[in-house]
LUMZAVEX-392322 format. One record per atom (N, C-alpha, C): atom name; z, x, y; residue in three letters. Coordinates in Angstrom, 1 decimal, padded with zeros to 4 digits. Layout:
<atoms>
 rovo     zz     xx     yy nupa
   CA      Z      X      Y  ala
...
</atoms>
This chain:
<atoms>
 rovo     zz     xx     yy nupa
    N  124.0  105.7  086.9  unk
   CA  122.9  106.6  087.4  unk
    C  122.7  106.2  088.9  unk
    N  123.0  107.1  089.6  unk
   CA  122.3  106.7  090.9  unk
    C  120.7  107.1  091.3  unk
    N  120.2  106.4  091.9  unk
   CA  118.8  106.2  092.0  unk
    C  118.3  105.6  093.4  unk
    N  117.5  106.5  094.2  unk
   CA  116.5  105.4  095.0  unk
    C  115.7  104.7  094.9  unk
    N  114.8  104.9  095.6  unk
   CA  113.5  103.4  095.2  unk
    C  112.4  104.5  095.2  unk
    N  112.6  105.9  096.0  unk
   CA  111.4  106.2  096.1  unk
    C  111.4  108.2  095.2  unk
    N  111.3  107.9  094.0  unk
   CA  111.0  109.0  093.1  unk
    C  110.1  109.9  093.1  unk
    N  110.1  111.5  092.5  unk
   CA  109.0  111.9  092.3  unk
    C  109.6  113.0  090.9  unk
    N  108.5  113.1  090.6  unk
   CA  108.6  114.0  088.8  unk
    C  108.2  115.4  089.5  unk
    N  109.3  116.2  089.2  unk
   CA  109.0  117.6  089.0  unk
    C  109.4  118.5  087.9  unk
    N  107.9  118.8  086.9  unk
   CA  108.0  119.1  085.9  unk
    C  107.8  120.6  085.9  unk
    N  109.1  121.6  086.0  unk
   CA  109.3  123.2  085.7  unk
    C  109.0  124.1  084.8  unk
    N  108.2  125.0  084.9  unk
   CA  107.6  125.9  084.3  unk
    C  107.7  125.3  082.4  unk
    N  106.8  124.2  082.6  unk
   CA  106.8  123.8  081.1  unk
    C  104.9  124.5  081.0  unk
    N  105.0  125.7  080.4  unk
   CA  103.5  127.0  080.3  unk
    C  103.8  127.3  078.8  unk
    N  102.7  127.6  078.6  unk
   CA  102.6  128.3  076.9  unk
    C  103.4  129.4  076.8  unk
    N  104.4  130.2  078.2  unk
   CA  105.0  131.5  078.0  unk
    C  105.9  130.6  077.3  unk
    N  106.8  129.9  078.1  unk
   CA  108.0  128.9  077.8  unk
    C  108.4  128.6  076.3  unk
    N  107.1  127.7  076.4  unk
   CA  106.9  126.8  075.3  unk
    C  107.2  127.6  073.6  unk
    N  106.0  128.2  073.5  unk
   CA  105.6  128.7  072.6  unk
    C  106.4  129.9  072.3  unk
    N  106.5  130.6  070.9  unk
   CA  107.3  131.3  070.5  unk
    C  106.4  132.7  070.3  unk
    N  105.2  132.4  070.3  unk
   CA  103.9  133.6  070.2  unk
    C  104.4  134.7  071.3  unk
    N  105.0  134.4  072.4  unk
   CA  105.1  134.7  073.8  unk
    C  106.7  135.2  074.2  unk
    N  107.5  136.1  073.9  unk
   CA  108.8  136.5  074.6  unk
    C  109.3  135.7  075.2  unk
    N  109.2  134.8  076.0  unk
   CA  110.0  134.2  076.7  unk
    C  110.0  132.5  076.0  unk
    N  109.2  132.4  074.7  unk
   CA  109.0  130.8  074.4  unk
    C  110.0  131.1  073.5  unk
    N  110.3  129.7  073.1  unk
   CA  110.7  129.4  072.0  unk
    C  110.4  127.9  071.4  unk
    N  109.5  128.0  070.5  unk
   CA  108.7  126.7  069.6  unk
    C  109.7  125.6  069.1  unk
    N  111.0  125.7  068.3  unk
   CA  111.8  124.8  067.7  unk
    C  112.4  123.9  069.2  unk
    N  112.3  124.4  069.8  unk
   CA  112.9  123.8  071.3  unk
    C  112.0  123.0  072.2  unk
    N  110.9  124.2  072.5  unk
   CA  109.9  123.9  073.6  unk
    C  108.7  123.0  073.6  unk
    N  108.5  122.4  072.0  unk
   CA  107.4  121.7  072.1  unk
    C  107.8  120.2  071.6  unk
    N  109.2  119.6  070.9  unk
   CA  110.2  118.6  071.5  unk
    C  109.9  118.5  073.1  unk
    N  110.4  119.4  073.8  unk
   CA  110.2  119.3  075.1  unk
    C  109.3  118.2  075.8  unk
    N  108.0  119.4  075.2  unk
   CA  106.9  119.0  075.5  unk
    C  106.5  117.3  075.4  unk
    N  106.4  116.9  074.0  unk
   CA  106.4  115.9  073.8  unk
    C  107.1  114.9  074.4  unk
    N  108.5  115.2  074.7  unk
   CA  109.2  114.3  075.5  unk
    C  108.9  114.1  076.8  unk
    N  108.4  115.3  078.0  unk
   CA  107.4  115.4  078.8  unk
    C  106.5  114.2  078.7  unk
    N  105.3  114.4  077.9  unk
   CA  104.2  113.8  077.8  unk
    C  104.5  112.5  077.8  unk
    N  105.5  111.4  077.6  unk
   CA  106.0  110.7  077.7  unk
    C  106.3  109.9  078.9  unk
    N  107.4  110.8  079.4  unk
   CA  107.6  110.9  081.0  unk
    C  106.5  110.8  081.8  unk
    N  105.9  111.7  081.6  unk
   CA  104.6  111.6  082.1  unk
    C  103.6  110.8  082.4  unk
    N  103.4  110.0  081.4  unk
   CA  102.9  109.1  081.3  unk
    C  103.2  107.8  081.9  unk
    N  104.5  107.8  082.3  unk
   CA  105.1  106.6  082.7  unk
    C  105.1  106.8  084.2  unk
    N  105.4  108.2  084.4  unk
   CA  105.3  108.3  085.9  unk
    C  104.1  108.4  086.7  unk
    N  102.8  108.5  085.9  unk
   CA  101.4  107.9  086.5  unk
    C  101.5  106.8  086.4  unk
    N  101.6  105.8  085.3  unk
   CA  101.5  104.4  085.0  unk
    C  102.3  104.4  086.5  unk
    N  103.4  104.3  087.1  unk
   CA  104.2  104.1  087.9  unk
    C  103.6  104.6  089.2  unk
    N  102.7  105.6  089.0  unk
   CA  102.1  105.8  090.9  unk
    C  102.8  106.8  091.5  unk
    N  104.1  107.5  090.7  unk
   CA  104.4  108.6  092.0  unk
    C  104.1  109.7  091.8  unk
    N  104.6  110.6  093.1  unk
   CA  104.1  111.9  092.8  unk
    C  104.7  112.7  092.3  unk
    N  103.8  113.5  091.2  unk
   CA  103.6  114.8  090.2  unk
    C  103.8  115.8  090.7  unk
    N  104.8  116.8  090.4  unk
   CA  104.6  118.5  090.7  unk
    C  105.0  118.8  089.6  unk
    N  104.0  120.0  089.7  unk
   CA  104.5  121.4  088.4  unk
    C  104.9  122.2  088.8  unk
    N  105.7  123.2  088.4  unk
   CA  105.6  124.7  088.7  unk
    C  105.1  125.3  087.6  unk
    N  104.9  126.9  088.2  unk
   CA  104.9  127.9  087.2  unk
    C  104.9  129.4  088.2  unk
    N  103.9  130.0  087.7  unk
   CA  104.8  131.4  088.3  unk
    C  103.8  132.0  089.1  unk
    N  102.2  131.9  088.8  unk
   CA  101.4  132.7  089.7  unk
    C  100.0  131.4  089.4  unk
    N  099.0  132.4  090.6  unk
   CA  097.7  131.1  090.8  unk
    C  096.9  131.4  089.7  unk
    N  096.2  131.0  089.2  unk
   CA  095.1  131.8  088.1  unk
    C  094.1  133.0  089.1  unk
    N  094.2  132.7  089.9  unk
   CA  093.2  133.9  090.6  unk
    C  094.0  135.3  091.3  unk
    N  095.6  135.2  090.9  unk
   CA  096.2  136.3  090.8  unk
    C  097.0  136.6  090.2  unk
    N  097.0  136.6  089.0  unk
   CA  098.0  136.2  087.5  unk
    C  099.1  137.0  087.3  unk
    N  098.6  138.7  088.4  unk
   CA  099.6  139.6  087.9  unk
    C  100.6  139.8  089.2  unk
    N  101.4  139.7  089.2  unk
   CA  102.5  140.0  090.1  unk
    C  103.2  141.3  090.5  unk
    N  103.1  141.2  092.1  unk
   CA  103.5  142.6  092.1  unk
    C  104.7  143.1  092.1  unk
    N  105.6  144.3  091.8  unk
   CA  107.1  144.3  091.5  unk
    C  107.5  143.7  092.3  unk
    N  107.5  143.9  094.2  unk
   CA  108.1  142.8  094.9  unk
    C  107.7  141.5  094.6  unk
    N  106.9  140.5  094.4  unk
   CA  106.7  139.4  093.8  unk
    C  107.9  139.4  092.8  unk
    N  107.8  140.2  091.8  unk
   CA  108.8  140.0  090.4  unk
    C  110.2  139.9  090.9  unk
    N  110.8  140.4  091.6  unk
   CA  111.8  140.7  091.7  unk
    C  112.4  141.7  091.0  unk
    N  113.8  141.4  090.8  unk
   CA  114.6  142.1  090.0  unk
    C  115.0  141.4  088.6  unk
    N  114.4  140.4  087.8  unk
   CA  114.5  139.8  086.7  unk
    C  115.5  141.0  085.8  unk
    N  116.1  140.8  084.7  unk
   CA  116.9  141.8  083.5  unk
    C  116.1  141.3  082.3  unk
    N  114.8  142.2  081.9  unk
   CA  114.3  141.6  080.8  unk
    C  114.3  142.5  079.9  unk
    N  115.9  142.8  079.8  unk
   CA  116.4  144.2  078.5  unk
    C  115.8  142.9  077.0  unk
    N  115.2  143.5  076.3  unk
   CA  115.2  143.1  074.9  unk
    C  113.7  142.4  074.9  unk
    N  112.7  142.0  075.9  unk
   CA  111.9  141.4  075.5  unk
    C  110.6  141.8  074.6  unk
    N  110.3  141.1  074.0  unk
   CA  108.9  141.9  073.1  unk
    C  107.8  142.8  074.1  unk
    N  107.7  143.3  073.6  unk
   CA  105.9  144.6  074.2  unk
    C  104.9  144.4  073.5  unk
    N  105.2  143.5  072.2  unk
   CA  104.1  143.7  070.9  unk
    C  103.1  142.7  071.2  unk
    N  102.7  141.8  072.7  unk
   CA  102.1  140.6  072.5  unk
    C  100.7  141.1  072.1  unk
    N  100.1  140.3  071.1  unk
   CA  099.0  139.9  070.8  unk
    C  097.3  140.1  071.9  unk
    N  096.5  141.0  072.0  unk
   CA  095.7  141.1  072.5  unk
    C  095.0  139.7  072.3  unk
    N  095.1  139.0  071.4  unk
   CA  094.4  137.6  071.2  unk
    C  094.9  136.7  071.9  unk
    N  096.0  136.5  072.5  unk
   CA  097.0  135.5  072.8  unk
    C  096.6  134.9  074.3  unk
    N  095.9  134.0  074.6  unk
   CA  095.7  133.3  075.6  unk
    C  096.8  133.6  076.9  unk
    N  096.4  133.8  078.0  unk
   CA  097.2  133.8  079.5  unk
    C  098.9  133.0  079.3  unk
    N  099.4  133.6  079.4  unk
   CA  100.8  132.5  079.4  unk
    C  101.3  131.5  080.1  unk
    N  100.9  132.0  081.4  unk
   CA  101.5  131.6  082.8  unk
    C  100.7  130.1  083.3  unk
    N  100.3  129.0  082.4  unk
   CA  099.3  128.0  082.1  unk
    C  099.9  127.1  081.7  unk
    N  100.2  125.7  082.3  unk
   CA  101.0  124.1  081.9  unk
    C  100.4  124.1  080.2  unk
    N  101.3  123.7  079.6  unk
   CA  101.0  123.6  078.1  unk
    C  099.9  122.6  077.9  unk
    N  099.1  122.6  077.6  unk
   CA  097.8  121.5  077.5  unk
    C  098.1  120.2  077.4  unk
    N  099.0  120.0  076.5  unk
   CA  099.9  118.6  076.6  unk
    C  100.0  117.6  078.0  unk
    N  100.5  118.4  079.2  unk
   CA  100.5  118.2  080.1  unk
    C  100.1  118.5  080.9  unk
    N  098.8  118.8  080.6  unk
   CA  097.6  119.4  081.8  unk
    C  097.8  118.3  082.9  unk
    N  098.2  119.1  084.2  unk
   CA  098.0  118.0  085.5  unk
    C  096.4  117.3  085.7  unk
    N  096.3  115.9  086.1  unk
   CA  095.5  115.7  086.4  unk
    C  095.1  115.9  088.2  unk
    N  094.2  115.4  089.1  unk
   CA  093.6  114.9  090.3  unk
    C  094.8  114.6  090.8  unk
    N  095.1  115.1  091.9  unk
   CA  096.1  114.6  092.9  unk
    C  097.8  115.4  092.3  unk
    N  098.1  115.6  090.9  unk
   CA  099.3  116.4  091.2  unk
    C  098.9  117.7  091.7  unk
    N  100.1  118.2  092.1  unk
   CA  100.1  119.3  092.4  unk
    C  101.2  120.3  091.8  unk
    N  100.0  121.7  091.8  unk
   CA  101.1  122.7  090.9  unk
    C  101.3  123.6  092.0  unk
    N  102.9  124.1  091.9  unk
   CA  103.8  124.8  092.6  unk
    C  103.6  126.1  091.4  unk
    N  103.0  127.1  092.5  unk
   CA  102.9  128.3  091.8  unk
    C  104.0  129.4  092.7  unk
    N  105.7  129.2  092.4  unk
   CA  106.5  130.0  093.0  unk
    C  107.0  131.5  092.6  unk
    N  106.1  132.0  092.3  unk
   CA  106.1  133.9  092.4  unk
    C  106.9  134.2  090.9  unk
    N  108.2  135.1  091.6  unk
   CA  108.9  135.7  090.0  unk
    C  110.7  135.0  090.8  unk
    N  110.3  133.9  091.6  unk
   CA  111.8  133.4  091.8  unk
    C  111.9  132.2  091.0  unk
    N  113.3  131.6  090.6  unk
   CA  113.5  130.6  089.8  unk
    C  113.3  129.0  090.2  unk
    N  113.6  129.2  091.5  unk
   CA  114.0  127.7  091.9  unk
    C  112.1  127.1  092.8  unk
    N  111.8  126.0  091.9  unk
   CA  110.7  125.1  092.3  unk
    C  111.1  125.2  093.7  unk
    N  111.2  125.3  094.7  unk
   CA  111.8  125.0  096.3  unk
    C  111.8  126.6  097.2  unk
    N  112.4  128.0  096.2  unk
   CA  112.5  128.7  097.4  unk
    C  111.2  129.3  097.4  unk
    N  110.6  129.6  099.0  unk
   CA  109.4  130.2  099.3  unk
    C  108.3  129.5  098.5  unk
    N  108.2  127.8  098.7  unk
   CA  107.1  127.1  098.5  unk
    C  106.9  126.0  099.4  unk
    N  106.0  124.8  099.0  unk
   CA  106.0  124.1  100.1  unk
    C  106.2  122.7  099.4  unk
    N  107.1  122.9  098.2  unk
   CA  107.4  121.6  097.3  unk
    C  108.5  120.1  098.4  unk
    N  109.1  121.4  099.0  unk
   CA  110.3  120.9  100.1  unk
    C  109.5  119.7  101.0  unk
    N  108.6  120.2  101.8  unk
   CA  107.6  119.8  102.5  unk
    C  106.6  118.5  102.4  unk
    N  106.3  118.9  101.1  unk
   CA  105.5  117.5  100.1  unk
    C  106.5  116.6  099.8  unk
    N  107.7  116.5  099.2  unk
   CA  108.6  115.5  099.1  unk
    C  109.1  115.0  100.4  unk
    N  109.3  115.6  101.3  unk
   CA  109.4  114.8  103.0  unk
    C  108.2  114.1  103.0  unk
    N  106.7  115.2  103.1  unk
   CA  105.6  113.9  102.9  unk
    C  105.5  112.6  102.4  unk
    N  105.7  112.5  100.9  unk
   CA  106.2  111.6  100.6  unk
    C  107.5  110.7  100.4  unk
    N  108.4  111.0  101.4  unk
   CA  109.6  110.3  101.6  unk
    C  110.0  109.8  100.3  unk
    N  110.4  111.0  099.7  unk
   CA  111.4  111.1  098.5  unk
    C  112.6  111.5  098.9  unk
    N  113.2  109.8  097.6  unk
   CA  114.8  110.6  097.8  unk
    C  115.4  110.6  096.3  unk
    N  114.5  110.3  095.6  unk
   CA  114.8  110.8  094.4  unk
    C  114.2  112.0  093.5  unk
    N  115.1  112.8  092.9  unk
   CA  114.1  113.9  092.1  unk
    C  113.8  114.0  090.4  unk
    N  113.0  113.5  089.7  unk
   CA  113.4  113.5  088.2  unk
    C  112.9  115.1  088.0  unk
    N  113.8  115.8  087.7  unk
   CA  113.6  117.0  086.9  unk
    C  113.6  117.6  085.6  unk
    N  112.4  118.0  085.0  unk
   CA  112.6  118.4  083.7  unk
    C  112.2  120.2  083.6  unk
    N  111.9  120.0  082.1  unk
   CA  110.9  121.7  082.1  unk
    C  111.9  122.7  081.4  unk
    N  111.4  123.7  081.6  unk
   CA  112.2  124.8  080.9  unk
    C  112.6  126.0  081.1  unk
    N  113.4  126.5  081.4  unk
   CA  114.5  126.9  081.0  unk
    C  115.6  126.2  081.1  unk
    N  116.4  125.3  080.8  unk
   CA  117.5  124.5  081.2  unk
    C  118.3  125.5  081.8  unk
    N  118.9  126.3  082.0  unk
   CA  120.2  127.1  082.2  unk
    C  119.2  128.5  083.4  unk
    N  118.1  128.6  083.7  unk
   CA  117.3  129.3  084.6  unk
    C  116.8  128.4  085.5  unk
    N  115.1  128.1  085.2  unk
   CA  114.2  127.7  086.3  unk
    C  114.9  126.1  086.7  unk
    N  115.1  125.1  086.0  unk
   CA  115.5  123.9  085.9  unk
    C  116.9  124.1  086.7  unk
    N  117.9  124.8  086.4  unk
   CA  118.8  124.5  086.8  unk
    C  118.8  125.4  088.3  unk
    N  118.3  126.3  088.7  unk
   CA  117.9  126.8  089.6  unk
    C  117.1  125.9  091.0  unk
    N  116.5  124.8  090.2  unk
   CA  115.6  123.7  091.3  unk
    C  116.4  123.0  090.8  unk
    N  117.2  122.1  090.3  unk
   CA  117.8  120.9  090.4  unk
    C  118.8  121.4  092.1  unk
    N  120.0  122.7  091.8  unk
   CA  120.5  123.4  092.0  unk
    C  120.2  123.2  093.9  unk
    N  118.5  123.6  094.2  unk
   CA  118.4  123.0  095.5  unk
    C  118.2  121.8  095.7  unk
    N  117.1  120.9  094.9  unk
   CA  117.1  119.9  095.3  unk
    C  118.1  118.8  095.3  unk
    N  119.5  119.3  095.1  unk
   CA  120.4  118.9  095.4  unk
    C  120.9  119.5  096.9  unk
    N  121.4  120.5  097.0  unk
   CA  121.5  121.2  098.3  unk
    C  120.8  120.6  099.5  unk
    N  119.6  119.8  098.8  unk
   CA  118.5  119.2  100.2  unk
    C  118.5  117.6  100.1  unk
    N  120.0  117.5  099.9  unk
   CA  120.1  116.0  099.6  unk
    C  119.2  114.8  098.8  unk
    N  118.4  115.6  097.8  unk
   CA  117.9  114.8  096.7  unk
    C  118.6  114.3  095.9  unk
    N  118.8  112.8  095.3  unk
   CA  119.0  112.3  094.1  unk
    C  118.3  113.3  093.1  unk
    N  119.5  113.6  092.1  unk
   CA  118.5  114.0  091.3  unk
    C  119.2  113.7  089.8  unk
    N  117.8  113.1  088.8  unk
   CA  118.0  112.9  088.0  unk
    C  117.0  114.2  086.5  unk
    N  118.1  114.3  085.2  unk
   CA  117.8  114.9  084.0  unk
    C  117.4  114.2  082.9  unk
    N  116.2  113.8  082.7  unk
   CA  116.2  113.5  081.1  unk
    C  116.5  114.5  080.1  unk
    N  117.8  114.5  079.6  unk
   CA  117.9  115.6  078.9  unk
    C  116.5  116.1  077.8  unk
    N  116.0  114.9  076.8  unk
   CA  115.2  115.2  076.2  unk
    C  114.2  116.1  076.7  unk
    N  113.5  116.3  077.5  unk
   CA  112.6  116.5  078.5  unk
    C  113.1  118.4  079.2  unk
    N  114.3  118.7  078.7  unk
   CA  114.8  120.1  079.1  unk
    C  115.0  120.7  077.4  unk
    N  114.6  121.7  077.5  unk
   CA  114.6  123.0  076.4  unk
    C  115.3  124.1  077.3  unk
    N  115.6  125.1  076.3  unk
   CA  116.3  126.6  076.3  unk
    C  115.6  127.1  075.5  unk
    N  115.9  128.6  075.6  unk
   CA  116.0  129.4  074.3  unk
    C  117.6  129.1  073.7  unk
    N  118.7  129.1  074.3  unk
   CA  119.7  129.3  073.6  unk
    C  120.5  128.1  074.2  unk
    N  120.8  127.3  072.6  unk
   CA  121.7  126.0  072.6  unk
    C  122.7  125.4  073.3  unk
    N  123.6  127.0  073.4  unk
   CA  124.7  126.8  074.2  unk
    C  124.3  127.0  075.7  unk
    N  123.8  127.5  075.9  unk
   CA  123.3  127.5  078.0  unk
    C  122.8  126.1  077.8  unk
    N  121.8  125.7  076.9  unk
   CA  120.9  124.3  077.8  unk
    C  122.4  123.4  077.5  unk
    N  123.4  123.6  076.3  unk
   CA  124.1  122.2  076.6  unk
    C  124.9  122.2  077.9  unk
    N  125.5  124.0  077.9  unk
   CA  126.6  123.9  079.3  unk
    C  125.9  123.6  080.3  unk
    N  124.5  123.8  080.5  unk
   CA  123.8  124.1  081.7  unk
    C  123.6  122.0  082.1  unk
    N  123.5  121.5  080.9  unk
   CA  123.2  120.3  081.3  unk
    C  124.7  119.5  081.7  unk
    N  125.9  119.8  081.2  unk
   CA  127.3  119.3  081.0  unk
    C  127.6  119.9  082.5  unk
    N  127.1  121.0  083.1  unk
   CA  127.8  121.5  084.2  unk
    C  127.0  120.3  085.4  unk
    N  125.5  120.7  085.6  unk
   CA  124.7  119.6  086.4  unk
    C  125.0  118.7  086.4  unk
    N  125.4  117.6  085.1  unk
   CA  125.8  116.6  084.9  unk
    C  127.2  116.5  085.8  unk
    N  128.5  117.1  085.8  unk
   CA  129.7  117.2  086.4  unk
    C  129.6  117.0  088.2  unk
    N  128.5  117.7  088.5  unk
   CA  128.2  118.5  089.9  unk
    C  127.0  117.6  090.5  unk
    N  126.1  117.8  090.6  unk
   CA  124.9  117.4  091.1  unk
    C  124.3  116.8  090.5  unk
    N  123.8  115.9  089.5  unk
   CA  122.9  115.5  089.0  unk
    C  123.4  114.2  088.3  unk
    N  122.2  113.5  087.5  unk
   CA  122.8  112.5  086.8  unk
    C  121.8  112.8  085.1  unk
    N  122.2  113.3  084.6  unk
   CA  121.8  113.6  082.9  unk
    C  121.8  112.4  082.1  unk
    N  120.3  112.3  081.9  unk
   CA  120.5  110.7  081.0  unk
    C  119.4  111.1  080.6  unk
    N  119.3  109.7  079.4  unk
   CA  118.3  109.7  078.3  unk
    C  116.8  109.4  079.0  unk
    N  115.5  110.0  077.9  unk
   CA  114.7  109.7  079.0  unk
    C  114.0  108.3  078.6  unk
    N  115.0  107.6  077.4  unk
   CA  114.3  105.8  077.8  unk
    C  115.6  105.5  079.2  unk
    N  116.5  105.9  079.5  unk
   CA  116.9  105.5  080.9  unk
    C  116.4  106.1  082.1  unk
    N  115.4  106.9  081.9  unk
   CA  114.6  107.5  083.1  unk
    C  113.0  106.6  083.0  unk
    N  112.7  106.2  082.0  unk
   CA  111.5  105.4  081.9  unk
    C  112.1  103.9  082.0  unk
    N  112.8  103.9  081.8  unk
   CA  113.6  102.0  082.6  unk
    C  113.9  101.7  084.2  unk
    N  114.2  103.3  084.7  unk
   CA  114.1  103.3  086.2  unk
    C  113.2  103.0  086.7  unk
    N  111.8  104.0  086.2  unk
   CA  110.6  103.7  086.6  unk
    C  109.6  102.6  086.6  unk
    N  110.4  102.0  085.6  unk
   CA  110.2  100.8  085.5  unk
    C  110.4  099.4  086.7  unk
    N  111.4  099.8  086.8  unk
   CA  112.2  099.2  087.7  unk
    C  111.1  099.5  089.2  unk
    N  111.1  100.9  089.8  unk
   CA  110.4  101.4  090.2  unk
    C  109.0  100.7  090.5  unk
    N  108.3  100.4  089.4  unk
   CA  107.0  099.8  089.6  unk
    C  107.2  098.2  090.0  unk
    N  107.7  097.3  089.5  unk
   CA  108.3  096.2  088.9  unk
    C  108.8  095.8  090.7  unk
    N  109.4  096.9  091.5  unk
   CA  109.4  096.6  093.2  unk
    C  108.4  096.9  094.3  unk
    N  107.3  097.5  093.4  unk
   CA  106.5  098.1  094.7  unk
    C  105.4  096.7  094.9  unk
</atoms>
């Protein structure tokens, strides 16, 4: 695994749309593993002091997006039937509610944590050269921001545990392809041993 000294966690559209199966775009057998494995991560990368980003897709004070916002997404097959009861989707899974000082990347209806934000910006701030990326969609939003933050000369590391799909075969190709190309795909007790490491020199 290659690694710098100076990391940051960016955790991708891990929201109750994602997560949860209540929601067209979730899926539960997948996304809340995830989750859990997150919360984890998580936890190690405050104990450790660096910096937190989220994404997700809009601010709470403008939740609905306008077609240009949306883009051109293909969302042949998704449910219409959601639940008038069903809480906002577009919301970090409570699990990992950010605290004070992270910051959440609210990037529109595009995939990648990086295009048309100012995530780019904040990791020069803090002179980051490493990226730990998780979240969900493995084979979409995740691989879409690894995707640049490689392009922008980030290290960038996968706890696999810590990435979900809806569908098996995208998150494994999606992680066997990153793995091959850009990234380094490991377990996340070898992403919590980095940070370890991590703390252990500051």
């Amino acid at each position: 695994m290659e690694v710098g000294e100076r990391p940051a966690l960016i955790i991708v559209d891990m929201t109750r749309a994602f997560v949860d199966s209540a929601y067209p775009t979730g899926w539960s057998p997948t996304g809340y593993p995830a989750t859990e494995a997150n919360r984890v991560l998580l936890d190690a990368a405050r104990d450790t002091g660096i910096p937190v980003f989220f994404t997700k897709s809009r601010p709470e004070s403008a939740p609905v997006a306008t077609p240009a916002e949306k883009g051109l997404w293909k969302h042949q097959g998704l449910r219409k039937d959601l639940s008038p009861d069903l809480p906002p989707g577009d919301v970090i899974i409570e699990a990992l509610t950010p605290i004070e000082g992270e910051v959440v990347i609210n990037k529109g209806g595009k995939p990648s944590g990086f295009f048309g934000t100012p995530l780019s910006s904040l990791l020069t701030f803090h002179k980051i050269d490493t990226t730990i990326i998780t979240g969900m969609v493995t084979s979409g939003c995740v691989r879409a921001t690894v995707l640049d933050a490689f392009q922008q000369n980030y290290l960038v590391v996968i706890p696999y545990e810590c990435c979900a799909d809806r569908s098996q075969i995208s998150h494994k190709v999606s992680l066997f392809d990153m793995h091959m190309k850009y990234a380094d795909v490991v377990s996340l007790k070898e992403t919590i041993d980095y940070l370890s490491k991590v703390r252990a020199n500051r």
